[in-house]
C-alpha positions as CSV (number, residue, x, y, z in Angstrom):
1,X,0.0,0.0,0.0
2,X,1.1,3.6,-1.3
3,X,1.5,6.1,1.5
4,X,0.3,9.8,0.6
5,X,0.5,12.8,2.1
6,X,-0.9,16.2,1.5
7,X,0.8,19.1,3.8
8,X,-2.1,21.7,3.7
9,X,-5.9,21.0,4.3
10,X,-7.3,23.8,2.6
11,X,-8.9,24.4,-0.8
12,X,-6.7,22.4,-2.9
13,X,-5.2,19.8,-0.6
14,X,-8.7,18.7,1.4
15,X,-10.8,18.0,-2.0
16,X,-7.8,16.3,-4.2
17,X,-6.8,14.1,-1.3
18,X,-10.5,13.0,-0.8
19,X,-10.9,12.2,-4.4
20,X,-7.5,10.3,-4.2
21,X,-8.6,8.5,-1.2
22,X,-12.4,7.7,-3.2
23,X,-10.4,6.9,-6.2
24,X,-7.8,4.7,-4.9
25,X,-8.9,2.4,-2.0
26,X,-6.0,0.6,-1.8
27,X,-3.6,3.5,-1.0
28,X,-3.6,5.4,2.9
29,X,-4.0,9.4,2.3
30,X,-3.4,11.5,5.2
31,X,-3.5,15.3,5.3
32,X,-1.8,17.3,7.7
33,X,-2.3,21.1,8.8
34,X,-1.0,23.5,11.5
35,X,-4.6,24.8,12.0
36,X,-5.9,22.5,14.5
37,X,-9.2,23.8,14.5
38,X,-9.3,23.1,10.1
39,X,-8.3,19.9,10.9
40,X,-11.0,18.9,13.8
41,X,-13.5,20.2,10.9
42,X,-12.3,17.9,8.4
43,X,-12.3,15.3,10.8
44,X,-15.9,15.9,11.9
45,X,-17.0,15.0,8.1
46,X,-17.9,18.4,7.8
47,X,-15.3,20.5,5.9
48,X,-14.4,23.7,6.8
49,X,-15.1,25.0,3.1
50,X,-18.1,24.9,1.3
51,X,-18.1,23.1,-2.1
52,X,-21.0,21.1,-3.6
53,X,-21.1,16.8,-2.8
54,X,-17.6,17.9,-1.0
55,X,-18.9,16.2,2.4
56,X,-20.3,13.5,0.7
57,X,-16.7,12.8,-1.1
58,X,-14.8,13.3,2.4
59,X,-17.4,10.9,4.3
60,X,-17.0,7.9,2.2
61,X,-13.2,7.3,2.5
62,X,-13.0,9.1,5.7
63,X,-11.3,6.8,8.7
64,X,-10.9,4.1,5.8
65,X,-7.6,5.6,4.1
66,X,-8.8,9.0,4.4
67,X,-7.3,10.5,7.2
68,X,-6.7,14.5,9.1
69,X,-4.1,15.1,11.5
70,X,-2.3,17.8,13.0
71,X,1.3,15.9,13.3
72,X,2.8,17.4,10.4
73,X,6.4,16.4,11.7
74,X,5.4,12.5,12.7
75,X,3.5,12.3,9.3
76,X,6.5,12.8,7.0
77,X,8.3,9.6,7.8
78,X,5.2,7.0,6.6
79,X,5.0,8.7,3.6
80,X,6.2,7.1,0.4
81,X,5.0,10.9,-1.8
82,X,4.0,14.3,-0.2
83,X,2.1,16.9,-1.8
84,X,2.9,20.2,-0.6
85,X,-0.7,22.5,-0.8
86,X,0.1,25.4,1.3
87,X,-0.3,29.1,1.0
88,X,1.6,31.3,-1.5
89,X,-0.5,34.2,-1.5
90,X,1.5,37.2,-3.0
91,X,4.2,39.5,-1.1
92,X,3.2,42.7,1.2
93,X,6.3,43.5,2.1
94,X,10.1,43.8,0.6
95,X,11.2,43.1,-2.7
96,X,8.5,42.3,-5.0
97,X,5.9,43.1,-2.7
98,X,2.2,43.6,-4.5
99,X,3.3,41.5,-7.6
100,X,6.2,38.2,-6.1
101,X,4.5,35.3,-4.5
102,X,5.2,34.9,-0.6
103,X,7.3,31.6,-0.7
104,X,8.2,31.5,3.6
105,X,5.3,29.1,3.8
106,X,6.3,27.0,1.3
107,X,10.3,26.9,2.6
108,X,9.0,26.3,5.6
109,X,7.1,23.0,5.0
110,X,10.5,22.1,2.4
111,X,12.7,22.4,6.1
112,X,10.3,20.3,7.9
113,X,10.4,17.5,5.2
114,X,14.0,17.8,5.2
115,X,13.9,17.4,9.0
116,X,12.2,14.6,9.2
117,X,12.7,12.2,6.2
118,X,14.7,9.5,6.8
119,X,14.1,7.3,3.4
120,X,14.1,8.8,-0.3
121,X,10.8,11.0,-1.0
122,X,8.8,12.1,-4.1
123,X,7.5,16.0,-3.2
124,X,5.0,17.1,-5.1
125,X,4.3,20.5,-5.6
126,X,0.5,21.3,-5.6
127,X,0.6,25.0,-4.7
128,X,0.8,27.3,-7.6
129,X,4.7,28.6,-7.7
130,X,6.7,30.5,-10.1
131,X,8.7,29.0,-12.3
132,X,12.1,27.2,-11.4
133,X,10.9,27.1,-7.6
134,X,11.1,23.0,-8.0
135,X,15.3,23.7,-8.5
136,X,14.8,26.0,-5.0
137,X,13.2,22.4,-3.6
138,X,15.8,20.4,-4.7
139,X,18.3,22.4,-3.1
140,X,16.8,22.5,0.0
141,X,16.0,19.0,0.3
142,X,19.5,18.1,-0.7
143,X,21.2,20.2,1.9
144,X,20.8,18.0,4.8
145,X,23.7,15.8,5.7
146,X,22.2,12.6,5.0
147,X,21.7,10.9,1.8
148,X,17.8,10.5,1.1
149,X,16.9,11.2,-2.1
150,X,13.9,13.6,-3.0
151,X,12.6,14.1,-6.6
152,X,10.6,17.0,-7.3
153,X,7.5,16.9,-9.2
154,X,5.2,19.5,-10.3
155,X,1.6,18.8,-10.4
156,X,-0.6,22.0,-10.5
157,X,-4.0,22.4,-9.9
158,X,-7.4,23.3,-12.4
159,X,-9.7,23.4,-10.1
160,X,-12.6,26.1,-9.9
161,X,-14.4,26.8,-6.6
162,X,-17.9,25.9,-7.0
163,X,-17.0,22.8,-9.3
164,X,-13.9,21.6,-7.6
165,X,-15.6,17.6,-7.0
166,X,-16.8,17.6,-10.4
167,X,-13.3,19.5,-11.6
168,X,-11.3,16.5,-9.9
169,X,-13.9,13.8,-11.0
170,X,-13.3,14.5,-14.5
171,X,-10.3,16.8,-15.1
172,X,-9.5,18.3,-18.9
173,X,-6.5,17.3,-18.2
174,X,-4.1,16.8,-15.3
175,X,0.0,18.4,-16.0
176,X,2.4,16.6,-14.3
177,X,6.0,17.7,-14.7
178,X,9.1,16.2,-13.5
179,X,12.9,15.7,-14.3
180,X,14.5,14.3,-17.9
181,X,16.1,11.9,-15.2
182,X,15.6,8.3,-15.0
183,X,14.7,8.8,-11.3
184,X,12.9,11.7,-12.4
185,X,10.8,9.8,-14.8
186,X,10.3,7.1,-12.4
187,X,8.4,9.4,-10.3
188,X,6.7,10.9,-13.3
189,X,5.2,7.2,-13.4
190,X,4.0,6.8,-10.0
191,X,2.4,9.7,-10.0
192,X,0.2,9.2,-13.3
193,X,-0.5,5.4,-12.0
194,X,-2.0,7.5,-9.1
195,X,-3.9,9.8,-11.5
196,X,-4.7,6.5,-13.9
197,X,-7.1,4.9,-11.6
198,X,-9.7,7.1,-12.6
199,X,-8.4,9.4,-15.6
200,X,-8.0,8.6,-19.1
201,X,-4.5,8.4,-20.0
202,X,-5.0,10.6,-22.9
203,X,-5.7,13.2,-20.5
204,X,-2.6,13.0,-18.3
205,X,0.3,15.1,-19.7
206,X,4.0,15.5,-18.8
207,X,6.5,17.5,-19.2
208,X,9.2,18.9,-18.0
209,X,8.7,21.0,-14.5
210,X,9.2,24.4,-15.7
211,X,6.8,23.7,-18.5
212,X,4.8,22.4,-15.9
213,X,5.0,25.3,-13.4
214,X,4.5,28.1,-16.1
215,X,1.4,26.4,-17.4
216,X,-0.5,27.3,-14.5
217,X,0.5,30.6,-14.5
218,X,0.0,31.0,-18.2
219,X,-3.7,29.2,-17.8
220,X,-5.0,31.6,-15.3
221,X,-3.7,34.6,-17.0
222,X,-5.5,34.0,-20.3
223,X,-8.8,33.0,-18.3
224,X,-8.5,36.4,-16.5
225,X,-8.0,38.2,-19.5
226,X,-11.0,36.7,-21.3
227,X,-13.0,38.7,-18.3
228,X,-10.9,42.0,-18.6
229,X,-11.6,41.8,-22.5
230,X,-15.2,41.5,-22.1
231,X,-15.5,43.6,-19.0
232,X,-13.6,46.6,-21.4
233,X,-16.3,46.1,-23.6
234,X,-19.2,46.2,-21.3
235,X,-18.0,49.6,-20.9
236,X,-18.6,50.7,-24.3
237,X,-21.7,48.9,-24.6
238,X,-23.1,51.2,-22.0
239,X,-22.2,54.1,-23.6
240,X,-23.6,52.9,-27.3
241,X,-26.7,51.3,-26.4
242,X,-24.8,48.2,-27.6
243,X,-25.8,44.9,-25.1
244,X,-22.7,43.2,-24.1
245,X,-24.9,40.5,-23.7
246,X,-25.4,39.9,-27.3
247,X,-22.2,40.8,-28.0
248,X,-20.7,38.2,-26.1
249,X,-22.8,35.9,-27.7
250,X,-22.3,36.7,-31.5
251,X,-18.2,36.7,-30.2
252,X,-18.6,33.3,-28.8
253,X,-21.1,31.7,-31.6
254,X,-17.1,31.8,-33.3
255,X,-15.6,28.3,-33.1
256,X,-12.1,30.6,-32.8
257,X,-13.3,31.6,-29.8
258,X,-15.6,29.8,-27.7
259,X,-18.1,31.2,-25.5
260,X,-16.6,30.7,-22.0
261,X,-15.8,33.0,-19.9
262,X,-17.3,35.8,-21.7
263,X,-19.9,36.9,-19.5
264,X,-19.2,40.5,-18.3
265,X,-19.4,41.6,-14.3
266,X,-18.3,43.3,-11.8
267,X,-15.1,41.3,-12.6
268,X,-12.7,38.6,-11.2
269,X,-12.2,37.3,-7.6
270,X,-10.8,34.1,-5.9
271,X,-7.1,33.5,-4.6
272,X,-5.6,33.1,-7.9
273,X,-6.6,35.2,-11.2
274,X,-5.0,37.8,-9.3
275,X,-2.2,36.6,-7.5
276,X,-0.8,34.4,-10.2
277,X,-1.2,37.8,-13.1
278,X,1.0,39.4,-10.6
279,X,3.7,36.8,-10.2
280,X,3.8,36.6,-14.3
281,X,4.4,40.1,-14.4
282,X,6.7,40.2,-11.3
283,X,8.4,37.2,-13.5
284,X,8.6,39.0,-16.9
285,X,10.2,42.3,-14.8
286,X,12.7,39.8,-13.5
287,X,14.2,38.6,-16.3
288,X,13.9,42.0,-18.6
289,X,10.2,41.4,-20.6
290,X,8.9,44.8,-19.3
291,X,6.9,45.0,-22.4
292,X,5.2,41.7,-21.8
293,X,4.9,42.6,-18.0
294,X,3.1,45.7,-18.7
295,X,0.8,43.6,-21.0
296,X,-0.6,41.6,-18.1
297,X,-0.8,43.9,-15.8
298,X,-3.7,45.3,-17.4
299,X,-5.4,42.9,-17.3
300,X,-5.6,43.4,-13.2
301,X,-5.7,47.1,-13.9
302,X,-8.9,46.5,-16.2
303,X,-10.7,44.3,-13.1
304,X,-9.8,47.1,-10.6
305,X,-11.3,50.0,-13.4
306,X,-14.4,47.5,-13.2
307,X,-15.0,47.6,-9.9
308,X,-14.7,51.3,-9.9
309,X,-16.8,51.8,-12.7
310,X,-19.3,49.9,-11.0
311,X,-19.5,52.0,-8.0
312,X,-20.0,55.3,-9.6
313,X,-22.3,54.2,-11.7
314,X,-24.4,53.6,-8.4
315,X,-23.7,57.1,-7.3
316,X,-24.5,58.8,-10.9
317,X,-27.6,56.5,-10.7
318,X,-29.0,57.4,-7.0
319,X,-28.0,61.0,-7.5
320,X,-24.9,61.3,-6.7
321,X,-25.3,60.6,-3.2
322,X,-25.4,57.2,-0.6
323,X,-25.0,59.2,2.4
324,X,-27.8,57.8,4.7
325,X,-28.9,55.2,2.4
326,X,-29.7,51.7,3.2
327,X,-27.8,49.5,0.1
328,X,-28.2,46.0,0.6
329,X,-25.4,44.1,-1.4
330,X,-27.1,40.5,-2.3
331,X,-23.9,38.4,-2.6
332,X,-20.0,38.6,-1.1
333,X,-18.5,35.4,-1.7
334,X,-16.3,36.1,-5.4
335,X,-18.5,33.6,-7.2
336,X,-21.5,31.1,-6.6
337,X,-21.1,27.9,-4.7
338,X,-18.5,28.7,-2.2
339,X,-18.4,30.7,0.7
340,X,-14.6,31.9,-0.5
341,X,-14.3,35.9,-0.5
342,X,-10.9,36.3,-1.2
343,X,-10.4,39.0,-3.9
344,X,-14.1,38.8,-3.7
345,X,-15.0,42.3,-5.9
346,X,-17.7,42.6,-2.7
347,X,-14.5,43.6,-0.9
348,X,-13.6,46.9,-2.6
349,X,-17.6,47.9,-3.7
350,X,-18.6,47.7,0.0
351,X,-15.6,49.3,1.1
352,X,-16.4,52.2,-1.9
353,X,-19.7,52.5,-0.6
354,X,-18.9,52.9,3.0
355,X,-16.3,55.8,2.2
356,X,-19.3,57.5,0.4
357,X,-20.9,57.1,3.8
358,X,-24.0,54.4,2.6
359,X,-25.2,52.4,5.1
360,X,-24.4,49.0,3.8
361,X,-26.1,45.3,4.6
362,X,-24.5,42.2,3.3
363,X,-26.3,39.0,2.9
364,X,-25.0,35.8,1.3
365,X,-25.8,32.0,1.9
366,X,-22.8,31.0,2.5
367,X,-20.1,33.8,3.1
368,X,-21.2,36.1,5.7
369,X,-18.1,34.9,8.4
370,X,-15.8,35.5,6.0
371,X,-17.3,38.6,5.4
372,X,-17.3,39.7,8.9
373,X,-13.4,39.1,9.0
374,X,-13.2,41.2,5.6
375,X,-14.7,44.0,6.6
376,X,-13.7,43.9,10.4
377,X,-12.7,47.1,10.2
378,X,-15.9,48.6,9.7
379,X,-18.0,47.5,12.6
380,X,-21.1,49.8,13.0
381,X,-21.0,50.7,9.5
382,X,-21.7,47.4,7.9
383,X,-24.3,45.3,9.0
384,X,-24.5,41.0,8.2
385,X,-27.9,39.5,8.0
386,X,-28.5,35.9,6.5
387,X,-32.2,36.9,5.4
388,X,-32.1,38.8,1.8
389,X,-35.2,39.7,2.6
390,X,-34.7,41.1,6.0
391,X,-31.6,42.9,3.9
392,X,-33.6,44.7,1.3
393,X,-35.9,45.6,3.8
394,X,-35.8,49.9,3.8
395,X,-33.0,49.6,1.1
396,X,-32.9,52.4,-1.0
397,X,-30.9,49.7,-3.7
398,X,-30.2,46.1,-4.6
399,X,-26.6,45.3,-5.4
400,X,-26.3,42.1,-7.0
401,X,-22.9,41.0,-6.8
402,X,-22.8,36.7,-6.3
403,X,-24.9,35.0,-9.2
404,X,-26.6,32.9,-6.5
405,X,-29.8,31.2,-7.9
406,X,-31.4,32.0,-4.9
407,X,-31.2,35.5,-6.0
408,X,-33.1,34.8,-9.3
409,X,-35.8,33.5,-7.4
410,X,-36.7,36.1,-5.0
411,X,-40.2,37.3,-5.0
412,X,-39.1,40.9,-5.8
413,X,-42.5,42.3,-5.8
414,X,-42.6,41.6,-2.6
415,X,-39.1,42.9,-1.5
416,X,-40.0,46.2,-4.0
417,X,-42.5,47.6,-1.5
418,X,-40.7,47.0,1.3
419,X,-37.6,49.7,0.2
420,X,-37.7,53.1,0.4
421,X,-38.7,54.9,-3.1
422,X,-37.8,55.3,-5.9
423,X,-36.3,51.6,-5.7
424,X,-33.0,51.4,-7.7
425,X,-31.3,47.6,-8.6
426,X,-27.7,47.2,-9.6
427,X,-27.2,44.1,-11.3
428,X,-23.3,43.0,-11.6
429,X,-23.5,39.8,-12.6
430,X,-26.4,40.3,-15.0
431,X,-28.4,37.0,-14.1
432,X,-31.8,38.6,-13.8
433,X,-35.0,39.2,-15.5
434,X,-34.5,43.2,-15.9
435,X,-37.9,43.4,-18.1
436,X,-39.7,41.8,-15.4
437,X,-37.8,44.0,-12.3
438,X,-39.0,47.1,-14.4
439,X,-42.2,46.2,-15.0
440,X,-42.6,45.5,-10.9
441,X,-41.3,49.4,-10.7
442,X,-37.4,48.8,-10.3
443,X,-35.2,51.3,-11.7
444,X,-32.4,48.5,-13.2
445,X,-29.0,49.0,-14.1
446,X,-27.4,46.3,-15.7
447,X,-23.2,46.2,-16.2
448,X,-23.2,45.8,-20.2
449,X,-26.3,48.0,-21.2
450,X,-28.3,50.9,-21.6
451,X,-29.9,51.9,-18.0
452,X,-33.5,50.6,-17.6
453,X,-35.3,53.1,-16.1
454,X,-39.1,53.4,-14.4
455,X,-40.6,55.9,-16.3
């Protein structure tokens, strides 16, 4: 029997390991985290994240050869291949800050391996990490004065919040990079066995690791730039009395194209679109490419105009002032089907609103602790309640800003007479049925079109 472990129980490292653990009976999978309190959740068969059939997954392998602990040290030792999830969220401080990734996690779990393996290892990197960080590995694992062996793979993630059981079920493809060595290629092959229990092989690619590490960069930064493109455009649609909504589609009707990822918003969130368009371009100003670094990052810089945009148009619509109004934002987490805010565009339009002195309400089904710890700073001036109804109640506006489905069945005629008047919606994620909000007496404002206004 194979030993695995996974150092990190969060996003990425809880939901692969459970699918390995489902996927391959025969093999033990343990995952180990500092956070005590993350682990005692997993262990409870109720994850501490939220992702659809995720507690089913963990439930059927778990204290079979699914198992949580919090002895990262006395775990390392049983372990025939370690995947290494753990934070790499980008630099605030130093060199590189704002655009490098934060690496002192990730050196820190390479020291403890290193402390504590006494026979020859395969590491795995799960986390995303620039490029040539698997050389920075090697050297730290090889510094010790013993003689185990480790080979470094890299094995990034695709997964999308909201899909990630169905993501890992059925993958487009899992990358797996590793060394031209024959030790290196050795690995390579116990690693896609792994992956072969349940993939096709046809989907299972390797390369080398830098080809490996870069993809993942690369893959995130052309899905984020998909959003800025259409997001720029939404812009001009608004001021043409173009619909970026049928714009989209006659762009994605082209077989050149495709349609995903071509539906305008408030634009991007989640821990990576961002963080890894940053480390490209902290990359590209590392090794000279200042004209391709300044290409990416407009791609952030077009998200951030988005989110801007967004909020004024709020202010020009309601006019020009929020002071003393009730704005109830329907939505925090950064997309439907997770309660994960981080980079959530919720963050800086609530915070926008507040400096404009609104009185803000948040509501969301499954975010609103993490959006207590987001905006902990502003206690008193933005208020959490679960109900949407109870939250639109006295609003002078609607901000839509999560494309929950619960949101598109609301009974808005009832939640229209209970705000003041005139009743304004904002609709960022334009999932709604504007002729019907209009004809209940809404003044609508959809990102992407011509306002749609009571007359």
């Amino acid at each position: 029997m194979k030993n695995i472990l996974c150092i990190g129980a969060g996003y990425v490292g809880g939901p692969t390991m459970a699918m390995i653990a489902s996927k391959c009976p025969g093999m033990a999978v343990t995952v180990v985290d500092v956070n005590e309190v993350r682990i005692k959740a997993w262990l409870s068969g109720k994850p501490p994240i939220f992702e659809p059939g995720l507690e089913t997954l963990v439930k059927k392998s778990l204290g079979k050869n699914l198992f949580f602990s919090a002895d990262v040290a006395g775990s390392i030792e049983k372990a025939d291949i370690i995947f290494v999830s753990v934070n790499t969220p980008t630099k605030t401080f130093g060199h590189g800050a704002g655009r490098a990734a934060d690496l002192q996690y990730w050196e820190k779990t390479a020291r403890i391996i290193l402390a504590n393996a006494k026979t020859d290892k395969i590491v795995v990197e799960k986390c995303t990490l620039p490029v040539r960080t698997a050389s920075a590995m090697e050297r730290i694992l090889h510094s010790g004065p013993g003689s185990v062996h480790f080979e470094v793979l890299s094995n990034p993630e695709f997964l999308s919040e909201g899909t990630a059981v169905q993501d890992l079920e059925s993958p487009d493809r899992v990358l797996i990079g590793g060394s031209n060595t024959a030790e290196g290629q050795a690995a390579v092959k116990m690693l896609v066995d792994i992956y072969a229990h349940w993939v096709p092989r046809d989907r299972i690619i390797t390369t080398n690791v830098w080809s490996s590490e870069l993809s993942k960069l690369a893959a995130n930064a052309m899905l984020a730039q998909r959003v800025s493109s259409i997001n720029s455009l939404s812009a001009l649609c608004e001021v043409t009395e173009a619909d970026i909504g049928e714009v989209a589609r006659a762009i994605g009707m082209d077989s050149r194209i495709g349609a995903k990822f071509l539906s305008a918003g408030i634009g991007f969130g989640g821990s990576c679109f961002k963080k890894d368009i940053l480390n490209l371009v902290y990359l590209c100003e590392h090794y000279g490419l200042h004209q391709v670094a300044e290409y990416w990052k407009q791609v952030v810089v077009i998200n951030d105009y988005q989110q801007e945009r967004f909020v004024n148009s709020i202010l020009r619509s309601m006019f020009n002032t929020v002071a003393g109004k009730r704005i109830a934002i329907l939505g925090f987490a950064f997309k439907a089907d997770t309660g994960d805010t981080r980079e959530s565009p919720a963050i800086a339009v609530c915070r926008r609103l507040v400096e404009e002195r609104a009185e803000v309400v948040v509501t969301d089904p499954e975010a609103l602790d993490n959006a207590r710890h987001d905006l902990a700073d502003l206690v008193g001036k933005v208020t959490f309640e679960p109900d949407p109804y109870k939250a639109a109640k006295g609003a002078h506006a609607l901000v839509v800003l999560t494309e929950w489905k619960c949101y598109e069945t609301l009974d808005y005629a009832c939640v229209f007479k209970s705000m003041a008047q005139p009743a304004f919606l904002f609709d960022g994620r334009r999932k709604l049925d504007h002729d019907k909000l209009v004809k209940i007496g809404f003044n609508v404002h959809v990102i992407g079109q011509s306002s749609m206004i009571r007359k």
